[in-house]
C-alpha positions in Angstrom: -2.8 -16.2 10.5 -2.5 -14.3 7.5 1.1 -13.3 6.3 0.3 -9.4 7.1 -0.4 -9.9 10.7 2.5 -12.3 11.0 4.6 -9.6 9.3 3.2 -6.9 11.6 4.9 -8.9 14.8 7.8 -8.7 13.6 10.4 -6.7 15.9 11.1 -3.9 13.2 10.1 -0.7 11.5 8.4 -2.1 8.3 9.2 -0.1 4.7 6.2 -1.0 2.3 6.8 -0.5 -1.3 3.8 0.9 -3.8 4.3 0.7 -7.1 1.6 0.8 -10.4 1.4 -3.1 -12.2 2.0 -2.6 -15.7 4.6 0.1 -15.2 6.9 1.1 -16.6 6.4 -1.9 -18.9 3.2 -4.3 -19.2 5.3 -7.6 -18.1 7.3 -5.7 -15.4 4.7 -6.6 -12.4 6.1 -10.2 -11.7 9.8 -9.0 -11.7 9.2 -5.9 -9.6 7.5 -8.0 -7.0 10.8 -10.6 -6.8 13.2 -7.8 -6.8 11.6 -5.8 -4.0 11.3 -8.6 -1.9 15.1 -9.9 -2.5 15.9 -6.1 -1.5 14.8 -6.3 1.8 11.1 -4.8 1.8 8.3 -6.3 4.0 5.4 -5.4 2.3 4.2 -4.6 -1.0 1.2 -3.0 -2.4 0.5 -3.4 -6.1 -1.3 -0.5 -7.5 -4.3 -1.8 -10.2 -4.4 1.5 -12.5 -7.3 3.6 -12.7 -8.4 6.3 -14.9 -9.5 8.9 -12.0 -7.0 7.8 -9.2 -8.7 11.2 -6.8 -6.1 10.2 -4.0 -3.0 9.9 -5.7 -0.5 12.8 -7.1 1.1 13.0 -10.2 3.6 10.8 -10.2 1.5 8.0 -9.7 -1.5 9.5 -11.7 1.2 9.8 -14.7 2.6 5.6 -13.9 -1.4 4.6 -13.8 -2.0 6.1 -17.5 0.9 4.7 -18.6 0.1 1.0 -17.7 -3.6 1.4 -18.4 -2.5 2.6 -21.9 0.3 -0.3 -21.7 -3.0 -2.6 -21.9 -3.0 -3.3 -17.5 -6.3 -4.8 -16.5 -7.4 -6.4 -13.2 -8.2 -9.9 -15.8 -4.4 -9.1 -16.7 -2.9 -8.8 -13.6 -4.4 -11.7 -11.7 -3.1 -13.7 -14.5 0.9 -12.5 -14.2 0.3 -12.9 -10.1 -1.4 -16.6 -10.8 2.2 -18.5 -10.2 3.7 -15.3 -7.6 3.9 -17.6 -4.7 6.4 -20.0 -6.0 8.8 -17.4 -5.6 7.4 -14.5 -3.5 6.6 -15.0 0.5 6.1 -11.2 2.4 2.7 -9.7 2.4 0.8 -8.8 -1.2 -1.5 -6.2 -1.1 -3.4 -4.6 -4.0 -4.7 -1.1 -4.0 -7.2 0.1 -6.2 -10.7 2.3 -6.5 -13.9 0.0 -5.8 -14.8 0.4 -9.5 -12.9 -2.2 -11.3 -13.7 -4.1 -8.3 -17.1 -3.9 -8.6 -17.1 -4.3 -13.0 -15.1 -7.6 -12.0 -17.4 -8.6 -9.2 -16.7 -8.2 -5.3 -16.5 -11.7 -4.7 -15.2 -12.7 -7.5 -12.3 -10.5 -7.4 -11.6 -11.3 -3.4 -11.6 -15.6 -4.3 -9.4 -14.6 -7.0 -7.4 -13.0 -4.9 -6.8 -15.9 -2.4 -6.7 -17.9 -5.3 -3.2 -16.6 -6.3 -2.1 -15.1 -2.4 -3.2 -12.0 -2.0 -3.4 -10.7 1.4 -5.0 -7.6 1.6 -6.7 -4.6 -0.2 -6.7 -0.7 0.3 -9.2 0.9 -1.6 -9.4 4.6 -0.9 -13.0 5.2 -1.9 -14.9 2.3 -0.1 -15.9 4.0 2.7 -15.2 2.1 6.0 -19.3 2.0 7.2 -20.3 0.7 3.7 -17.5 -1.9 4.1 -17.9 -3.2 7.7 -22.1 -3.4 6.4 -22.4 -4.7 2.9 -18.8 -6.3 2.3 -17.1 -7.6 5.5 -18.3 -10.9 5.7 -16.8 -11.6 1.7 -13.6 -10.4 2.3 -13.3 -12.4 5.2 -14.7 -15.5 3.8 -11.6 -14.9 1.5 -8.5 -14.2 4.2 -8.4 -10.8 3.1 -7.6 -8.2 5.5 -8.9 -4.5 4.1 -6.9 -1.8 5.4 -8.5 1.9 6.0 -7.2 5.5 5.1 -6.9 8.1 8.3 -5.7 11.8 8.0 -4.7 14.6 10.3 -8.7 15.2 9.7 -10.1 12.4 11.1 -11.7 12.4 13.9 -11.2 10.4 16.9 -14.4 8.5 17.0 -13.9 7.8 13.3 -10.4 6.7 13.5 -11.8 4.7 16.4 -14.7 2.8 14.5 -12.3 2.4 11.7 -9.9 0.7 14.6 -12.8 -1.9 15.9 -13.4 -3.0 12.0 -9.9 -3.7 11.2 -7.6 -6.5 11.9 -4.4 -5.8 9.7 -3.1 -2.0 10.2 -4.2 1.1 9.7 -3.2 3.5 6.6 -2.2 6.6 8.1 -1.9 9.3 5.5 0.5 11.9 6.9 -1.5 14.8 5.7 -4.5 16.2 3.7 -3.5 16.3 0.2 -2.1 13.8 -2.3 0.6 11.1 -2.7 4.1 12.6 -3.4 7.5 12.8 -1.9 8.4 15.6 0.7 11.3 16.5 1.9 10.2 16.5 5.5 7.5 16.5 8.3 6.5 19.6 10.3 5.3 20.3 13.3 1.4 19.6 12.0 2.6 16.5 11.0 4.4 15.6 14.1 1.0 16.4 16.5 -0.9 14.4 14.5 1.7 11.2 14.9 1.9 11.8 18.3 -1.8 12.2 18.9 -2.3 8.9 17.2 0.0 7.0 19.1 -1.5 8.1 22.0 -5.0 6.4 21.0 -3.5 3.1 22.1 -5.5 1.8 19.0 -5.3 -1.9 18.4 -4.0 -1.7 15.4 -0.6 -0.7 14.3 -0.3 1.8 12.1 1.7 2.2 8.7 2.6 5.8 7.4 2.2 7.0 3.9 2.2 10.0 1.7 5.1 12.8 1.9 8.0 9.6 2.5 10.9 9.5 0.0 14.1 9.1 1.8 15.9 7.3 4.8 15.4 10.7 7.0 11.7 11.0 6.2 11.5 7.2 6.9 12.8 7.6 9.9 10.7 10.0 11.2 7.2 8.2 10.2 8.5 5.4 12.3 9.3 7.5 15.1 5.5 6.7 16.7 4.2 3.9 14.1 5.2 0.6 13.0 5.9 1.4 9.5 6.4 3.5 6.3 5.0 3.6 2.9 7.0 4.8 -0.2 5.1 5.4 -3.5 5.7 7.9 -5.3 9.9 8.2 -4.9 10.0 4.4 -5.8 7.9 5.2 -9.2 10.2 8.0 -9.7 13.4 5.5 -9.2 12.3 3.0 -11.9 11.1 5.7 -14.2 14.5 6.6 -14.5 16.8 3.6 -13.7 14.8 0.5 -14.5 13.4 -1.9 -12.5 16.8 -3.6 -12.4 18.1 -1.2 -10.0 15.6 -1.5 -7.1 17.9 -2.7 -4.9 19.4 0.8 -4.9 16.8 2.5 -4.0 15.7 0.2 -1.1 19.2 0.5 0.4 19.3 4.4 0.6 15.8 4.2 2.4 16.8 1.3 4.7 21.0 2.3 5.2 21.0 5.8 3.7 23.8 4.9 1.8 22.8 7.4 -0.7 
């Protein structure tokens, strides 16, 4: 069983942690990864930068330019990641555009990632139908589950395709625009949760977009088995250091902050 489906049974509200490889500094990937994890987070997605990141808002727009022009390739990063599981054991995800996927080859890039213990990919522009046709059978061939994007927007036979295809969780963005922090969820955001959990889908789902704090935490987990945090994380180490991540993970998990 792969480590995010064994992480996914786990009887807890999961906090992922996004951040950009090669930010704020080109050799801080390896000891993000090791601090997160001794801070208590389940999962962690590790963004490979990309010049037109068209999901993401501009906190992490600003961290992917800044570790592309820190020299961050996927070549790079699969070389800092090559030794990661002599010290790291929760779930690895990398999320990136198809792109650099495709420059470095699809199959390549998946045995690669078993190679070093990846266990899953979210990339935003692969759309799910192109996927489940032309790509499936590779990732699989490599233990890597690919995890799909829903918003408010989506509809239910979509959401419901996307649900048959998958076999991790599914990404549910809390809204229609960008990644960034909010300081809360409204009503519109609320439906939508509600009307999701409802579906009875097979797969759990993970919240992302709009989360930045324990009370915002909170709430995404109110009807879903998890929360992603992105774009308050980057904003922590911008200004702290990498050093202090255990800060930030304790006001989302304690509110002690």
């Amino acid at each position: 069983m792969n480590r995010i489906q064994k992480k996914l049974q786990e009887n807890k509200k999961l906090l992922s942690i996004y951040f950009t490889a090669g930010y704020p500094n080109i050799d801080d990937t390896v000891t993000t990864i090791q601090n997160l994890e001794n801070s208590g987070v389940d999962m962690i997605e590790i963004g490979l930068p990309f010049s037109d990141p068209l999901a993401d808002g501009p906190t992490i727009q600003a961290s992917s330019t800044q570790a592309l022009k820190n020299g961050m390739t996927s070549e790079l990063l699969f070389k800092q990641l090559k030794d990661i599981r002599d010290t790291v054991k929760i779930p690895l995800i990398i999320m990136g555009y198809f792109n650099p996927i495709l420059q470095f080859g699809v199959e390549a890039f998946c045995k690669t990632c078993q190679d070093i213990g990846i266990d899953g990919l979210i990339i935003p522009d692969l759309p799910v139908d192109v996927y489940h046709s032309e790509y499936k059978s590779i990732f699989e061939s490599y233990g890597l589950i690919n995890i799909f994007l829903i918003t408010p927007q989506t509809s239910d036979d979509r959401i419901r395709y996307i649900d048959s295809v998958s076999n991790g969780f599914i990404y549910m963005v809390s809204s229609a625009s960008t990644t960034g922090a909010k300081s809360g969820f409204g009503p519109e955001q609320d439906a939508y949760f509600k009307r999701i959990a409802k579906m009875d889908l097979k797969n759990p789902q993970i919240v992302g977009f709009g989360i930045s704090n324990f009370k915002t935490f909170k709430h995404a987990t109110t009807h879903a088995k998890g929360a992603i945090i992105g774009s308050a994380f980057i904003k922590h180490v911008t200004h702290n250091g990498i050093n202090t991540i255990d800060q930030f993970t304790n006001s989302i998990i304690h509110e002690t902050i």
